[in-house]
Phi, psi and omega in degrees: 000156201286158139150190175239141164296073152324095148271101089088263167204139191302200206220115145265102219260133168291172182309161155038053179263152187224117176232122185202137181261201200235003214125173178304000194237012152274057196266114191293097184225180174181130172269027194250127155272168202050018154297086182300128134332301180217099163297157149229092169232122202256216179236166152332059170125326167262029184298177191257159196220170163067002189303134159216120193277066183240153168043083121196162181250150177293170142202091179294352170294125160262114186060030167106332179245145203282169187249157144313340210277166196248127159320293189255108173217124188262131160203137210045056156238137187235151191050059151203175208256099162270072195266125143289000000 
């Protein structure tokens, strides 16, 4: 659904996996600092596939100030997608 998304604590995805809004008016946010928003993490030889990030946008700012923090931060993930 259209609206903005507090979170908290990140939002962690798995193989084959879907994280999908309704669009630009899906917005993904947080007032938690040192926060990835939205992660993925696989391994050496075990990495994660299949992702797919569609129709919302991230906003990693808190209160108007940018953070060190990753919207997005992936390690050992292959294949996968991100549409806007």
């Amino acid at each position: 659904l259209d609206g903005t998304y507090n979170v908290e604590v990140s939002i962690a995805l798995d193989s084959y996996q879907t994280l999908r809004g309704c669009g630009r008016n899906t917005i993904v946010t947080t007032t938690t600092t040192a926060l990835d928003i939205i992660t993925a993490t696989g391994g050496d030889g075990s990495e994660k596939v299949g992702i797919l990030i569609a129709d919302l946008r991230v906003d990693g700012t808190v209160g108007g100030a940018v953070n060190n923090d990753n919207g997005i931060k992936w390690t050992y993930v292959g294949r996968y997608s991100i549409m806007i």
